[in-house]
C-alpha positions in Angstrom: 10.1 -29.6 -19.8 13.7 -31.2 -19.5 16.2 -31.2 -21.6 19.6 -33.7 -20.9 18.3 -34.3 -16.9 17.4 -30.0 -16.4 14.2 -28.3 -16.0 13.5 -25.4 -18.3 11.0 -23.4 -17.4 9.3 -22.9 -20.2 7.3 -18.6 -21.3 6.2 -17.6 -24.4 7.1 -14.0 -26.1 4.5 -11.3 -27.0 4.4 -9.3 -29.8 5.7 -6.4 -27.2 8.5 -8.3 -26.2 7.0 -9.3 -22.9 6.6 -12.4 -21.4 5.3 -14.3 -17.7 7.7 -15.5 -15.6 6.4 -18.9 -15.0 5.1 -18.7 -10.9 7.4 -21.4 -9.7 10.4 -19.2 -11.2 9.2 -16.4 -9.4 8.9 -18.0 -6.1 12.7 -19.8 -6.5 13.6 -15.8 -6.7 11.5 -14.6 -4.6 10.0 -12.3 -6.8 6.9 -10.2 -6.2 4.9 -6.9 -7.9 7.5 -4.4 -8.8 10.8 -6.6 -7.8 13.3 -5.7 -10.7 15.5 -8.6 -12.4 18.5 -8.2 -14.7 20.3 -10.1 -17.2 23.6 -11.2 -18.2 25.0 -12.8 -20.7 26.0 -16.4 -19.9 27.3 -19.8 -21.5 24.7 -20.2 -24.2 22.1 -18.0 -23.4 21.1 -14.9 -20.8 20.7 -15.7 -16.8 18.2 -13.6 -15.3 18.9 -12.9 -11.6 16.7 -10.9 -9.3 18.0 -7.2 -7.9 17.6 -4.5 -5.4 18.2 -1.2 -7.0 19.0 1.5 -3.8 18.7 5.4 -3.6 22.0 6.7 -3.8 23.3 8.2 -0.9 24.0 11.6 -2.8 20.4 11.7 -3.2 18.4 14.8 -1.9 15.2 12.9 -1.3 14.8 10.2 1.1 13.4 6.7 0.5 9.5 8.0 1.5 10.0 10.9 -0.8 10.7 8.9 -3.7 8.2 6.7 -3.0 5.8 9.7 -3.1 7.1 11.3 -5.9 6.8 7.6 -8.0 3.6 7.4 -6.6 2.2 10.4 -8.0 4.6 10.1 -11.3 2.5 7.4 -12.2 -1.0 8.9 -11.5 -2.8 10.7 -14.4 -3.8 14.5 -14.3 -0.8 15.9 -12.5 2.2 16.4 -14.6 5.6 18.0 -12.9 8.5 19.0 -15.5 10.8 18.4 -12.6 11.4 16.6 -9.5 12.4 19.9 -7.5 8.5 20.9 -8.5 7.0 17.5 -7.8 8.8 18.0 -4.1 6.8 21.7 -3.6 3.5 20.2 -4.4 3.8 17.4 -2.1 5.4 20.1 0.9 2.4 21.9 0.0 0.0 19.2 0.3 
């Protein structure tokens, strides 16, 4: 679609609040499974721009540690109530 000489990209809105970013958008961004976007307010609308989030240095776990403890965050059947427990399993594993 254009509208006065621009092309909109055009995504509809489900009932969850979610929508597709159209394919062609993605690949202008470079955007890919798990890539994070954020969005700011701009003339007339929002502007959604693609972001790396980083571990903070202050951080006690490195990058493959985090990565591990996501990883089994978001399997079922294991459940830690904190990070520091999540951390023994996976030394004891």
């Amino acid at each position: 679609m254009k509208l006065a000489g621009k092309r909109y990209y055009i995504s509809h809105i489900t009932s969850k609040g979610q929508t597709t970013i159209p394919k062609a958008v993605r690949n202008i961004l470079g955007l890919k499974n798990g890539s994070e976007v954020a969005f700011r307010p701009a003339q007339g609308g929002f502007m959604m721009v693609r972001i790396t989030t980083t571990v903070k240095e202050d951080n006690p776990y490195t990058a493959a540690e985090w990565k591990a403890i996501e990883r089994l965050a978001s399997e079922k059947g294991k459940v830690f109530n904190s990070a520091k427990a999540a951390m023994k399993h996976l030394r004891a594993l």
